[in-house]
N, C-alpha and C positions, 0 to 999 in steps of 0.2 A: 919252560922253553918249548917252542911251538917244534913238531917235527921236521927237521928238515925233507921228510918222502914228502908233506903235501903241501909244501911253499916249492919243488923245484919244477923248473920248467913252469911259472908261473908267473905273469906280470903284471902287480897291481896297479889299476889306473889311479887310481887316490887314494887319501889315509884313512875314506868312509871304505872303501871294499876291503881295505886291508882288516879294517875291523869286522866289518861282516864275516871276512873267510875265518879270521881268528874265533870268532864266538861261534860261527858254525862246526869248525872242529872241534872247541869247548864241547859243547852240547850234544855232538849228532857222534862223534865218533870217540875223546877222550872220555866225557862221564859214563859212556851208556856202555864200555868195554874193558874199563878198568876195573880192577876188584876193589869192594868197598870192603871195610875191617867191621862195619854195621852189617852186613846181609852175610857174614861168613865166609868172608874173602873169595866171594864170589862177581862177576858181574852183573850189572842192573837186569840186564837181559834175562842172563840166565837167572837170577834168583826170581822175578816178574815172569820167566813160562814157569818154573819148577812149580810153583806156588798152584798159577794153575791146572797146570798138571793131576797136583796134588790134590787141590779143591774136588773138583772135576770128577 
């Protein structure tokens, strides 16, 4: 279920932008800040600097 914080106060002109804003929140904000149970229930983020970090 999409959040309702980033659909309010928002009016999509057609069912192509609804879809755009939906797969931009997919992508740019639910995958990349969620914790994944693969990287140690951590986020993409943080496990991709940690990593660096660590390299580095």
């Amino acid at each position: 279920m999409l959040k309702s914080e980033y659909t309010n106060h928002v009016s999509f002109q057609n069912l192509f932008h609804v879809k755009l804003k939906v797969a931009e929140y997919i992508e740019i904000w639910y995958n990349r800040k969620r914790p994944h149970s693969k990287l140690g229930y951590v986020s993409p983020n943080f496990y991709y600097n940690y990593k660096k970090v660590k390299v580095a």
